[in-house]
C-alpha positions as CSV (number, residue, x, y, z in Angstrom):
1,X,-1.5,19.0,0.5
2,X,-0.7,15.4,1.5
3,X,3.1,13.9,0.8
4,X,3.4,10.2,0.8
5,X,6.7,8.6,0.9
6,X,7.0,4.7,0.2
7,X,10.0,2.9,1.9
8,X,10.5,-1.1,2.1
9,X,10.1,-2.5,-1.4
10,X,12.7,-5.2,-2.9
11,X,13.6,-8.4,-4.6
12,X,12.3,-11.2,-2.5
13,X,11.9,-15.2,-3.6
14,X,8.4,-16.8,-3.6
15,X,7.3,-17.4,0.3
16,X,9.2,-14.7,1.3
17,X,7.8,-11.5,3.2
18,X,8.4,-8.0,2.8
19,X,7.2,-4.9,4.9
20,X,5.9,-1.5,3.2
21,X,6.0,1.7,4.7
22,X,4.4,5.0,3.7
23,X,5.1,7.7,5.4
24,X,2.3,11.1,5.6
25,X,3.1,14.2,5.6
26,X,1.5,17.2,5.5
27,X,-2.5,17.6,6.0
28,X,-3.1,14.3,6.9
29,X,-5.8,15.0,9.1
30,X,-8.0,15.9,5.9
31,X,-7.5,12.3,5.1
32,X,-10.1,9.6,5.0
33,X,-8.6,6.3,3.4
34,X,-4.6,5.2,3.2
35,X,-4.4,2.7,1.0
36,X,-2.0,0.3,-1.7
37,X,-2.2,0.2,-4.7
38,X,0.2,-2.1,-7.1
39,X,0.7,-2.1,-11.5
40,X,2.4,-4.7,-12.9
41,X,4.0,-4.5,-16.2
42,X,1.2,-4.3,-19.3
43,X,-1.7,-4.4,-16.5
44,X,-4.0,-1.6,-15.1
45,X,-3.3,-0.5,-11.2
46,X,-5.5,-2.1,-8.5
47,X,-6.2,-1.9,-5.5
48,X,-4.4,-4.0,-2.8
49,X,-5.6,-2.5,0.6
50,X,-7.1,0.6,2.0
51,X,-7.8,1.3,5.7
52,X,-9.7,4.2,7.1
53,X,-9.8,6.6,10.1
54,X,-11.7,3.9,11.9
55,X,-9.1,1.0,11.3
56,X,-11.7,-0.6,8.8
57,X,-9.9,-3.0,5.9
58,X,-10.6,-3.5,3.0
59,X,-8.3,-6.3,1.0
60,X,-8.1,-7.7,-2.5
61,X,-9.5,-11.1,-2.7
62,X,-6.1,-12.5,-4.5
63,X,-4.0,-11.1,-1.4
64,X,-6.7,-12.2,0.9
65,X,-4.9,-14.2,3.9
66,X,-1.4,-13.1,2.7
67,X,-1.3,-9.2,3.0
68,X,-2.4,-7.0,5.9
69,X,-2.6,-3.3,6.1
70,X,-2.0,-1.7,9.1
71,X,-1.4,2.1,10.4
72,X,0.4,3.8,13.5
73,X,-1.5,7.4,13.6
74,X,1.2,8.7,15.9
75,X,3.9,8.1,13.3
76,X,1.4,8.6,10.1
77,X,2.5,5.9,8.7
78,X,0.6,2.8,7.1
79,X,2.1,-0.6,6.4
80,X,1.3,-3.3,3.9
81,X,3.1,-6.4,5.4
82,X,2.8,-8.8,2.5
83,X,3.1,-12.9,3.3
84,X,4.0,-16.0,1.6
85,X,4.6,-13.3,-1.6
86,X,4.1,-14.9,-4.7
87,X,5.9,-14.6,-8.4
88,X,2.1,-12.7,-9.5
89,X,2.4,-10.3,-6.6
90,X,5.4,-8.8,-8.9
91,X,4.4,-5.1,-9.3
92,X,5.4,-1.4,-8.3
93,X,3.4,-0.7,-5.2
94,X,1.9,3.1,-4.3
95,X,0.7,4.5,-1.2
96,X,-2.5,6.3,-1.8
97,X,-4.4,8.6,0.1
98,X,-8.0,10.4,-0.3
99,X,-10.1,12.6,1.2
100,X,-13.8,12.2,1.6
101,X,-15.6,11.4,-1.4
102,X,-12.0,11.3,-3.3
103,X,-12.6,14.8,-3.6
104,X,-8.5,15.3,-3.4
105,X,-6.4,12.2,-4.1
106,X,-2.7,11.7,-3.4
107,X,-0.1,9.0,-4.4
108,X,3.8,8.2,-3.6
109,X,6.1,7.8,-6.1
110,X,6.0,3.7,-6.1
111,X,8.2,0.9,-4.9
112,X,9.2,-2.3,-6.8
113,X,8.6,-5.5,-5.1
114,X,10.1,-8.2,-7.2
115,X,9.2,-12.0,-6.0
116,X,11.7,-14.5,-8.0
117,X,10.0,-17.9,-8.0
């Protein structure tokens, strides 16, 4: 069992910056990807950023340039530092986590980010 705990979320105006954290506990050595996901009001959830063991990124094209994911294996914890935040980029973010082949999947319980324009 993997716990994720999200931290960092808030109300921000447009070109503002915000830092998430997520916080691992548990078998986190069983994990392969760490990543963010976000759901707006009336939309699906998508995928923001995932990283893996390796460090290898991968990052939705509409945060492209703006958001970074990042992670400090000491602490087990991953960071989406999110840039020049934009009105659209309203939405409750999650930390994710799998294991290979999404054979066991985990997620926190969300933070809002709110970006007044």
């Amino acid at each position: 069992q993997v716990q994720l705990v999200e931290s960092g979320g808030g109300l921000v105006q447009a070109g503002g910056s915000l830092r998430l954290s997520c916080a691992a506990s548990g078998s986190t050595l069983s994990i392969s990807y760490f990543g963010w996901y976000r759901q707006a009001p009336g939309k699906e959830r998508e995928l923001v950023a995932r990283i893996n063991t390796g460090g290898s990124t991968n990052i939705a094209n509409s945060v492209k340039g703006r958001f970074t994911i990042s992670r400090d294996n000491a602490k087990n914890t991953v960071y989406l530092q999110m840039n020049n935040l934009k009105p659209e980029d309203t939405a409750v973010y999650y930390c994710h986590a799998n294991t290979p082949l999404r054979a066991l999947e985990y997620w926190g319980q969300g933070t809002q980010v709110t970006v007044s324009s």
